[in-house]
BALOBA-1460 file (C-alpha; in Angstrom, 3 decimals):
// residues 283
<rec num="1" residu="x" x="-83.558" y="-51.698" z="78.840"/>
<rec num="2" residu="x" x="-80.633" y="-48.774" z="79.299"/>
<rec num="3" residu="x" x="-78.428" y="-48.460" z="76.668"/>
<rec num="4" residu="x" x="-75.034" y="-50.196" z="77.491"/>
<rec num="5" residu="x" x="-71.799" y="-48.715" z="75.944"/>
<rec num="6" residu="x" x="-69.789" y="-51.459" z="73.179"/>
<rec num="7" residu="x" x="-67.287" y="-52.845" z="75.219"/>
<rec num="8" residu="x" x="-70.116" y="-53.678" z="78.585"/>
<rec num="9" residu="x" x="-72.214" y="-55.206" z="75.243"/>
<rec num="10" residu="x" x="-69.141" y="-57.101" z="73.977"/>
<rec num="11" residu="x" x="-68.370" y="-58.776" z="77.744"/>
<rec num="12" residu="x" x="-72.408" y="-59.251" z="78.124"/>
<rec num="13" residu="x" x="-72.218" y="-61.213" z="74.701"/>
<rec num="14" residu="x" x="-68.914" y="-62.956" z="75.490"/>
<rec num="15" residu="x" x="-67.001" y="-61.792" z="73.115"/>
<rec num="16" residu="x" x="-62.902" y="-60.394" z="73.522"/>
<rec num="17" residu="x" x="-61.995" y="-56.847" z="74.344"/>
<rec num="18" residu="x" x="-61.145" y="-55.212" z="71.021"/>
<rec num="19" residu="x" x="-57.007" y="-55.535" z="71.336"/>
<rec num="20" residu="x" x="-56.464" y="-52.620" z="68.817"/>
<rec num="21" residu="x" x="-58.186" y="-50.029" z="70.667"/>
<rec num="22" residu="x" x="-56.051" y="-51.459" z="74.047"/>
<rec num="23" residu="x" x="-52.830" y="-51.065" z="72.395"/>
<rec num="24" residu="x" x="-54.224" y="-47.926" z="70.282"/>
<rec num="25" residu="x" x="-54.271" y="-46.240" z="74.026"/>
<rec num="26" residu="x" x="-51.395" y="-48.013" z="75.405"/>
<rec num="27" residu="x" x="-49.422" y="-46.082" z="71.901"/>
<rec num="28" residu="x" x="-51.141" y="-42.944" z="72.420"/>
<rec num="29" residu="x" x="-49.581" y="-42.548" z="75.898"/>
<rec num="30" residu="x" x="-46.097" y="-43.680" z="74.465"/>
<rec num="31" residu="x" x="-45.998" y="-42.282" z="71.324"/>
<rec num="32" residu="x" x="-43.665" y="-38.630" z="71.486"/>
<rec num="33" residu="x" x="-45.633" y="-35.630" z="71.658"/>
<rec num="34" residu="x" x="-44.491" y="-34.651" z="67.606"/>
<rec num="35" residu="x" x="-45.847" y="-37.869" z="66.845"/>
<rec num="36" residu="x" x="-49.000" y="-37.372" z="68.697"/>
<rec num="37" residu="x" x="-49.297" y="-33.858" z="66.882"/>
<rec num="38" residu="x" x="-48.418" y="-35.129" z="63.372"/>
<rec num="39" residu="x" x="-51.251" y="-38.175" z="63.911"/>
<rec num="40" residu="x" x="-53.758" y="-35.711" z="64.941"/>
<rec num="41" residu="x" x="-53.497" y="-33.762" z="61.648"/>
<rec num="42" residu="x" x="-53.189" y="-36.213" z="59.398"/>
<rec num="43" residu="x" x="-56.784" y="-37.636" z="61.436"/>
<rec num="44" residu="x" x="-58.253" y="-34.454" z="60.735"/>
<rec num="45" residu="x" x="-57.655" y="-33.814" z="57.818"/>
<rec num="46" residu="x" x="-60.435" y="-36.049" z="55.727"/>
<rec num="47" residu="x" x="-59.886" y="-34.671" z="51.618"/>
<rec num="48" residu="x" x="-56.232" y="-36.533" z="51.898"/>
<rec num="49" residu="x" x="-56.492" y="-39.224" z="49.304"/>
<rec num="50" residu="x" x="-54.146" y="-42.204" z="50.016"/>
<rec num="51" residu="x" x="-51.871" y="-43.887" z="47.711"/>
<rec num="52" residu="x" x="-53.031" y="-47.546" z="46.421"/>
<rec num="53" residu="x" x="-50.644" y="-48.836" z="48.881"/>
<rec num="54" residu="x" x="-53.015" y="-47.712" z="51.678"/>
<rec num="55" residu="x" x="-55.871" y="-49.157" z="50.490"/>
<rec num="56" residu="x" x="-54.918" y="-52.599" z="52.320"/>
<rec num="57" residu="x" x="-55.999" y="-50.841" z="55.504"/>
<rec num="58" residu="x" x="-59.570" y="-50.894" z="55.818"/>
<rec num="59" residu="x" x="-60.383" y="-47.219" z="57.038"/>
<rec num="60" residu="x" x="-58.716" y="-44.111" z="57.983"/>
<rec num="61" residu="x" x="-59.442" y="-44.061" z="61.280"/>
<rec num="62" residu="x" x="-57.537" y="-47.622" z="61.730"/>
<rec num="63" residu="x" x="-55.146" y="-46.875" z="59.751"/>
<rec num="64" residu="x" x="-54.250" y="-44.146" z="62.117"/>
<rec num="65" residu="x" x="-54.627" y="-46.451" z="64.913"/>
<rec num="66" residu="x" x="-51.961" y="-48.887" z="63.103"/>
<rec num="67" residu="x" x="-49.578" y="-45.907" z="62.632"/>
<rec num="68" residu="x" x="-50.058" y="-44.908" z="66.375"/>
<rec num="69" residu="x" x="-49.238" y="-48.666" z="67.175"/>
<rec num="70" residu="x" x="-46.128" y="-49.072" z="64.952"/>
<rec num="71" residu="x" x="-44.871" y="-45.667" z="65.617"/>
<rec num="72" residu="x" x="-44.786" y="-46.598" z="69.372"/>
<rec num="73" residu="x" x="-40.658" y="-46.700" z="70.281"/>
<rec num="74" residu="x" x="-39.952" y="-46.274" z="66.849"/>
<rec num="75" residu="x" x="-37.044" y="-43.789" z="66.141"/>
<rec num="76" residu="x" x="-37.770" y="-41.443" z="63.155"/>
<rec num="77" residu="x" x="-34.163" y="-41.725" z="62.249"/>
<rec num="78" residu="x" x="-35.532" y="-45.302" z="61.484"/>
<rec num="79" residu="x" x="-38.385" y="-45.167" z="59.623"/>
<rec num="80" residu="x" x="-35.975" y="-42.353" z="57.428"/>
<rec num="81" residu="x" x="-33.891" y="-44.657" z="56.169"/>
<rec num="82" residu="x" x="-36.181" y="-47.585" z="55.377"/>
<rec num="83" residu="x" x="-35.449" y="-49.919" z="57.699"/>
<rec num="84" residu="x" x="-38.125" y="-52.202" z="59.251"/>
<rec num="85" residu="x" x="-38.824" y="-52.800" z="63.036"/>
<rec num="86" residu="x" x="-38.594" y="-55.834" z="64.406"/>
<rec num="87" residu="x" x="-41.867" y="-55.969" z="66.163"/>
<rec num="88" residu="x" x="-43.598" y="-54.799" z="63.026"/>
<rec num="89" residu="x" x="-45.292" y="-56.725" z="59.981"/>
<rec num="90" residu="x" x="-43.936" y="-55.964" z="56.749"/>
<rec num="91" residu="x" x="-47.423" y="-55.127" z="55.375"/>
<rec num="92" residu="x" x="-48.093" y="-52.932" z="58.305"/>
<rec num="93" residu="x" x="-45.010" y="-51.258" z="57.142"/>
<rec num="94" residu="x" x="-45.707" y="-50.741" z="53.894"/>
<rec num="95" residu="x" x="-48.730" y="-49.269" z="54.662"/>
<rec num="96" residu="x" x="-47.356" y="-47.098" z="57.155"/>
<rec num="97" residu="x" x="-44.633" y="-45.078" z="54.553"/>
<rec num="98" residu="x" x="-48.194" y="-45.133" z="52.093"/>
<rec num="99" residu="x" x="-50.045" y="-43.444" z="55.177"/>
<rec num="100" residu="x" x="-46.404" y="-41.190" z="55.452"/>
<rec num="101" residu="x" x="-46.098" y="-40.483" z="51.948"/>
<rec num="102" residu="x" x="-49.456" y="-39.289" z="51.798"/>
<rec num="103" residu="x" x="-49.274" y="-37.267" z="54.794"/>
<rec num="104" residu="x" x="-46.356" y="-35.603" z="53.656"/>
<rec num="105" residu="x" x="-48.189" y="-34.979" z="49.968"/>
<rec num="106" residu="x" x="-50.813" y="-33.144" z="52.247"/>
<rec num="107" residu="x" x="-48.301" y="-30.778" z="53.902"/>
<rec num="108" residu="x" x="-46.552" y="-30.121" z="50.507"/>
<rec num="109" residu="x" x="-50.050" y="-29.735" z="48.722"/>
<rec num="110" residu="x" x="-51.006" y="-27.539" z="51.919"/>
<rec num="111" residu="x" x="-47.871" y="-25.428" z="52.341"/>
<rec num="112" residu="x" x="-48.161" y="-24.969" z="47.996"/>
<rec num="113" residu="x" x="-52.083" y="-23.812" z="48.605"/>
<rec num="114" residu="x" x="-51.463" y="-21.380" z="51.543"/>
<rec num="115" residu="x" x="-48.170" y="-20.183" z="49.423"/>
<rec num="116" residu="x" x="-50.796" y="-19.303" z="45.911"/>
<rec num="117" residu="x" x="-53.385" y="-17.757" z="48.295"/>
<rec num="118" residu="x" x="-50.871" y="-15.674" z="49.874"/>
<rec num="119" residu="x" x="-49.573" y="-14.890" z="46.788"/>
<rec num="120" residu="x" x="-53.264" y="-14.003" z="45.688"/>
<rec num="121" residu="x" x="-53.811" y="-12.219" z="48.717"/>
<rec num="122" residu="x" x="-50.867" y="-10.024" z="47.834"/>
<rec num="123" residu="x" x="-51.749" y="-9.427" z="44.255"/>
<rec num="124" residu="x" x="-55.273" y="-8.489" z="45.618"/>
<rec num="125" residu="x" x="-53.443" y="-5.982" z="47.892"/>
<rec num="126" residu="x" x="-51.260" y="-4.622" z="45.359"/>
<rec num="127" residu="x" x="-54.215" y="-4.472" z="42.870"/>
<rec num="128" residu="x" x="-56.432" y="-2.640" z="45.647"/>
<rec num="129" residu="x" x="-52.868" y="0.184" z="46.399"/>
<rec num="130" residu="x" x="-52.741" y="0.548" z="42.274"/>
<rec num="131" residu="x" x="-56.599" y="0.998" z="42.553"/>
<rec num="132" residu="x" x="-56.291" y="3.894" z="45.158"/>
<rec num="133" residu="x" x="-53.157" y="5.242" z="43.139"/>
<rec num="134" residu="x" x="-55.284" y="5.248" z="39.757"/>
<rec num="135" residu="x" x="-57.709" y="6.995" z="42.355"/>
<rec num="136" residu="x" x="-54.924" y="9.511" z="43.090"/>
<rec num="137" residu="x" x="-53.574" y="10.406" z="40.048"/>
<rec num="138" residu="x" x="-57.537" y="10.965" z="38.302"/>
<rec num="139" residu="x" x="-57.243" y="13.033" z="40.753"/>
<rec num="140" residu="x" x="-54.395" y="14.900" z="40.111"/>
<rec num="141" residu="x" x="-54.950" y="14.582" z="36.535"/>
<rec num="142" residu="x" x="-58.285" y="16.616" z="36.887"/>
<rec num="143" residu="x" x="-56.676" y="19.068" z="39.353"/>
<rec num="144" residu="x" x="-53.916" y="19.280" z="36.764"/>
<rec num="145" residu="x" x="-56.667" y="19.982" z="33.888"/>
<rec num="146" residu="x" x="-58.103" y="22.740" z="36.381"/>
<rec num="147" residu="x" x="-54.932" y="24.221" z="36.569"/>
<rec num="148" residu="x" x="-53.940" y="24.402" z="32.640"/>
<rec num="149" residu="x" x="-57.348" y="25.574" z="31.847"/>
<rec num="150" residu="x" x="-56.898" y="28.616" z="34.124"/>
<rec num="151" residu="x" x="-53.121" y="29.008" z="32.757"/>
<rec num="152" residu="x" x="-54.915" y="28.756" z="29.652"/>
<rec num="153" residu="x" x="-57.288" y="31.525" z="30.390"/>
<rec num="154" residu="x" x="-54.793" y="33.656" z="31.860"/>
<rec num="155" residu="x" x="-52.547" y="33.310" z="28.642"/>
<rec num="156" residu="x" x="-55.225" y="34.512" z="26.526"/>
<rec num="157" residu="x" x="-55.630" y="37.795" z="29.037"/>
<rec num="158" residu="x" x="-51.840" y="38.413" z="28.587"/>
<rec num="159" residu="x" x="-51.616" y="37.629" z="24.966"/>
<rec num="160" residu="x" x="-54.799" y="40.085" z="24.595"/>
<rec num="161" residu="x" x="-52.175" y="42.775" z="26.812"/>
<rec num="162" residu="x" x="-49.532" y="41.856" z="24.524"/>
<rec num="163" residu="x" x="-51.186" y="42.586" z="21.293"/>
<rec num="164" residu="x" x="-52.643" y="46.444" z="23.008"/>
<rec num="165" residu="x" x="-49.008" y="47.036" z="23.993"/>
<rec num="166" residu="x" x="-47.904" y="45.190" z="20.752"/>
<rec num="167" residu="x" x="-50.427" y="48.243" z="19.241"/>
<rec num="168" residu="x" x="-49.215" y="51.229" z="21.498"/>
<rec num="169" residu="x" x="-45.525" y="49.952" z="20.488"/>
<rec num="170" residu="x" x="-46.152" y="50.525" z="16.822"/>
<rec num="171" residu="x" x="-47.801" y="53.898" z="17.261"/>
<rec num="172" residu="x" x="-44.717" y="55.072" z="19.636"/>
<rec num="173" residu="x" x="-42.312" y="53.565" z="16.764"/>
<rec num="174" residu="x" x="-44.495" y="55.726" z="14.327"/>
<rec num="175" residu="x" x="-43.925" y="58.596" z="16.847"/>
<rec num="176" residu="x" x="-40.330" y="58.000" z="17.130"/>
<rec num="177" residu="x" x="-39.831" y="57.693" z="13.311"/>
<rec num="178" residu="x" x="-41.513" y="61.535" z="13.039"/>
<rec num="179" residu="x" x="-39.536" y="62.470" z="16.034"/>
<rec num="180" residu="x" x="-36.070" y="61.409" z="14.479"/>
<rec num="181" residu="x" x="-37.351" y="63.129" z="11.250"/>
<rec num="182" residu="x" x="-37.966" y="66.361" z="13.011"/>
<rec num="183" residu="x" x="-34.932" y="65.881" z="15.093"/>
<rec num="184" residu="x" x="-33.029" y="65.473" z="11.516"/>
<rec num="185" residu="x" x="-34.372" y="68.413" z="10.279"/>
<rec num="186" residu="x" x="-33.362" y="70.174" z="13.817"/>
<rec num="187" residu="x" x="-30.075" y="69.378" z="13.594"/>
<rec num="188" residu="x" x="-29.360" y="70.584" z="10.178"/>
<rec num="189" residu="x" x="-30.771" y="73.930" z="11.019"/>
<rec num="190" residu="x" x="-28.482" y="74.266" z="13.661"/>
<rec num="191" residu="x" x="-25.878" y="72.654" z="11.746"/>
<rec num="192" residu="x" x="-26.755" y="75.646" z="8.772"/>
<rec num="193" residu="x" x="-27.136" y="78.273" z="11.845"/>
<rec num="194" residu="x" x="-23.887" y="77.413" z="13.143"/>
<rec num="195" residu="x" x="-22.575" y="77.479" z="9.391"/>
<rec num="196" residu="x" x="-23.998" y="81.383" z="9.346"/>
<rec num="197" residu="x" x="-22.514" y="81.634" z="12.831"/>
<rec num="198" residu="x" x="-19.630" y="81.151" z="11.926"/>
<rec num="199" residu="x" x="-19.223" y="83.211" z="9.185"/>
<rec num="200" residu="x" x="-21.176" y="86.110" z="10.972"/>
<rec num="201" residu="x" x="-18.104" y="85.515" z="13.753"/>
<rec num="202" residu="x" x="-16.005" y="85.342" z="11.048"/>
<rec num="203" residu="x" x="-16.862" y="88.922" z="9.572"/>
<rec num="204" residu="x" x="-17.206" y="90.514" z="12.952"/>
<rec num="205" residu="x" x="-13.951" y="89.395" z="14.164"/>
<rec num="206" residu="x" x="-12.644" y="91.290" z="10.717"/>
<rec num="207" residu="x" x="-14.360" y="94.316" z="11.246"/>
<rec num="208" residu="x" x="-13.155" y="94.226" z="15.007"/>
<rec num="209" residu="x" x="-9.807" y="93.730" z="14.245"/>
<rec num="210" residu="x" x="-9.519" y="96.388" z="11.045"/>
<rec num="211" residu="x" x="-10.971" y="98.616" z="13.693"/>
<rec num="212" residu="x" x="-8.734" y="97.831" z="16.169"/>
<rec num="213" residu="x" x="-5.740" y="98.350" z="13.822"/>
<rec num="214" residu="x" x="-7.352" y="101.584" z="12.381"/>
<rec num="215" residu="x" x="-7.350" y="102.767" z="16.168"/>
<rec num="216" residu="x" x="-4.006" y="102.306" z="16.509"/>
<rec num="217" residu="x" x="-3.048" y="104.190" z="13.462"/>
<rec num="218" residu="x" x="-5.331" y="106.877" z="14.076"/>
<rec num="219" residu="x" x="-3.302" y="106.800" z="17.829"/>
<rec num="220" residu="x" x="-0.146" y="106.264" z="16.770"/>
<rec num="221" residu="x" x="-0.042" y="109.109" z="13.684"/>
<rec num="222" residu="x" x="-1.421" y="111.489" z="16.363"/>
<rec num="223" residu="x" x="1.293" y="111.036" z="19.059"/>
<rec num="224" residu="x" x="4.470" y="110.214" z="16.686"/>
<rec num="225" residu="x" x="6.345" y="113.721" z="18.036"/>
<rec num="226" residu="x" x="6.033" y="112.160" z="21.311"/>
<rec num="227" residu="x" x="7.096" y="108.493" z="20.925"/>
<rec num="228" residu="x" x="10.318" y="107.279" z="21.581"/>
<rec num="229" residu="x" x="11.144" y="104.687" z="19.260"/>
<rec num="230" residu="x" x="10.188" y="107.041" z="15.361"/>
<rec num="231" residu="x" x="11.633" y="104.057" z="13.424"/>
<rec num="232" residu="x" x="9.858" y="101.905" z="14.148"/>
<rec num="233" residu="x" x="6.214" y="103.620" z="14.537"/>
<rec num="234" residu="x" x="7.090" y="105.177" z="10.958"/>
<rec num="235" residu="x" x="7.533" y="101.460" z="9.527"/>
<rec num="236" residu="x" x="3.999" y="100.412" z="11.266"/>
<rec num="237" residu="x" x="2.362" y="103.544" z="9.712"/>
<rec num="238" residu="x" x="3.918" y="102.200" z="6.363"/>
<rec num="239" residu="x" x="3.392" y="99.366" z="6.744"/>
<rec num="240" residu="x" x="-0.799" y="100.045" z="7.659"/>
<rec num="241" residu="x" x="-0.908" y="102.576" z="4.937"/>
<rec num="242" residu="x" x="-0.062" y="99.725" z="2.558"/>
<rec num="243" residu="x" x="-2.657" y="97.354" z="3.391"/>
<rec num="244" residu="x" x="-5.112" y="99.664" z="3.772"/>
<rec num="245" residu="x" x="-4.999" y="102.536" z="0.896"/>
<rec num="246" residu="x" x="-8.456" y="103.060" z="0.867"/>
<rec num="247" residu="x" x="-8.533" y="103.916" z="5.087"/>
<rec num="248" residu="x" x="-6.015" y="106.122" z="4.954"/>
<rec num="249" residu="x" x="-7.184" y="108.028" z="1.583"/>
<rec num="250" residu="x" x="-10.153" y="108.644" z="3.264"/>
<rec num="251" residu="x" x="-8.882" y="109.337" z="7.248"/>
<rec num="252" residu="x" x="-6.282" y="111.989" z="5.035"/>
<rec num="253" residu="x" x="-9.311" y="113.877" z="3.206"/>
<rec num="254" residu="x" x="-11.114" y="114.211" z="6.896"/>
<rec num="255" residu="x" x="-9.749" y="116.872" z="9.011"/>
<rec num="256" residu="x" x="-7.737" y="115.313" z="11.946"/>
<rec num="257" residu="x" x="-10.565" y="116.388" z="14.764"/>
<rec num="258" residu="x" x="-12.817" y="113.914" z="13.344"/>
<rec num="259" residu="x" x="-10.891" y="111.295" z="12.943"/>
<rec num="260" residu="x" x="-10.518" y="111.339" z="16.106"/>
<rec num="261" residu="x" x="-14.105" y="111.029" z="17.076"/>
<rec num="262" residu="x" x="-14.848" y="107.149" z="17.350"/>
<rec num="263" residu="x" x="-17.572" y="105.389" z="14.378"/>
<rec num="264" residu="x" x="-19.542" y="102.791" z="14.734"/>
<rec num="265" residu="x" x="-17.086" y="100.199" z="14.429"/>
<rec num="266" residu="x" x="-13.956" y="102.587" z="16.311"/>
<rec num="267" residu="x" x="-12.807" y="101.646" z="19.682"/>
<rec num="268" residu="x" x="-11.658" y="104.483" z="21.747"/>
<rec num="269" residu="x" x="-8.512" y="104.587" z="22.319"/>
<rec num="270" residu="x" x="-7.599" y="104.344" z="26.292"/>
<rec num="271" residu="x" x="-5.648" y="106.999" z="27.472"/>
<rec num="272" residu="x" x="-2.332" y="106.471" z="29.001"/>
<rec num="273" residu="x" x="0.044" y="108.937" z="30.626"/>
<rec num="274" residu="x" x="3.250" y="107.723" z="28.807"/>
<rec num="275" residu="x" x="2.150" y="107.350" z="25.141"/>
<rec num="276" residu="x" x="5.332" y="105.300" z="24.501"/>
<rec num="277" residu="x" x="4.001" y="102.631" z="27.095"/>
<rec num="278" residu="x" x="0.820" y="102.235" z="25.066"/>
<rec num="279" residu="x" x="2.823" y="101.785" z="21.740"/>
<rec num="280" residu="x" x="5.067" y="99.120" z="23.668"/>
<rec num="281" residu="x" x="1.895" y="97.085" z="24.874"/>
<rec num="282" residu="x" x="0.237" y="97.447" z="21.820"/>
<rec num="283" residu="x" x="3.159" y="95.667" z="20.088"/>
């Protein structure tokens, strides 16, 4: 015998045409398109538990059917405020904002589970980026450690360099210290030489100029007949013969032709042809 579907089994037994599913079609092709999507969820969605003013409608599945039949030219504005169609039970109704409450619960529980594991999927993310910038900076840290060990290393060659030229400073500070000793003892050798200098100067300049002046005697005595001015040249030969006694004791006791020949410490006298021109330049 082939299988016949329920409602061919229902007219073969008699029995009425199941209204609900009738008008469950007839509200399915009314219902708005929102309505339609909202329903379909809530159908779905099989973990929603309903309130205990749900539980006067026998299954989900009719109870969805119920809501597709009241909900057929029903405003939302009016099943906001609480109002109650005309054309439906007050039982039905109640059930209906029980099947609306808990569908909204659903979306609220829904929207607050999606929210944590978004918010978990972002703490995973930022965990994984301060993962990879712990990664990083180990990194870093062990090129840093690299790097200080090899400053280290070349700290110890220049400290080593530092202590040699720390070494060769001393020794040239040793050698400076003799130098400036030596140079000490330099300079007050010259300082002593310069003292003996001086005084040799000092002496030679003396014996120069007693020379000089003895020259000029010597010249002066010889030509006195032919100078012009005998007052004066006799006060000059005075006056020489008074500073000097012992000169011109001596020059007196030597004949006059070698008197005239020049010592060791005479000058020559130049030789002029006016005598009184010499005695005028001399003075």
């Amino acid at each position: 015998m082939p299988v016949q579907s329920p409602t061919k089994k229902r007219k073969a037994e008699g029995k009425p045409k199941r209204k609900i599913l009738a008008k469950r079609k007839k509200a399915s092709k009314m219902a708005s398109p929102e309505t339609n999507v909202e329903l379909n969820k809530f159908e779905q969605n099989a973990e929603v538990n309903l309130p205990p003013g749900a539980s006067l409608l026998h299954d989900r599945k009719l109870s969805v059917q119920i809501m597709r039949q009241l909900l057929t030219n029903v405003d939302i504005k009016t099943i906001n405020s609480g109002q109650i169609p005309n054309h439906v039970d007050e039982l039905l109704w109640d059930g209906l904002k029980s099947n609306l409450r808990a569908l909204g619960l659903m979306y609220r529980t829904t929207d607050t589970v999606l929210v944590q594991r978004n918010q978990i999927k972002e703490l995973e993310d930022k965990n994984k980026e301060l993962e990879d910038a712990d990664r990083e900076r180990g990194e870093k840290l062990l090129v840093i450690e690299q790097n200080l060990k090899e400053v280290k290393a070349s700290a110890d060659d220049l400290i080593g360099e530092l202590e040699t030229v720390n070494q060769s400073s001393k020794q040239m500070t040793d050698m400076m210290k003799v130098m400036v000793d030596k140079f000490d003892e330099v300079q007050a050798k010259i300082k002593s030489l310069e003292a003996d200098n001086s005084s040799l100067a000092a002496q030679i300049l003396d014996v120069f100029e007693k020379a000089t002046l003895k020259a000029r005697y010597d010249i002066i005595k010889e030509h006195k007949q032919g100078l012009l001015v005998d007052g004066e040249v006799d006060e000059e030969i005075e006056l020489y013969e008074e500073d000097n006694p012992d000169e011109t004791r001596a020059s007196s006791s030597v004949p006059a032709s070698a008197s005239t020949q020049p010592g060791p410490l005479d000058v020559e006298p130049p030789v002029h042809a006016n005598p009184s021109e010499d005695c005028e330049m001399r003075q």
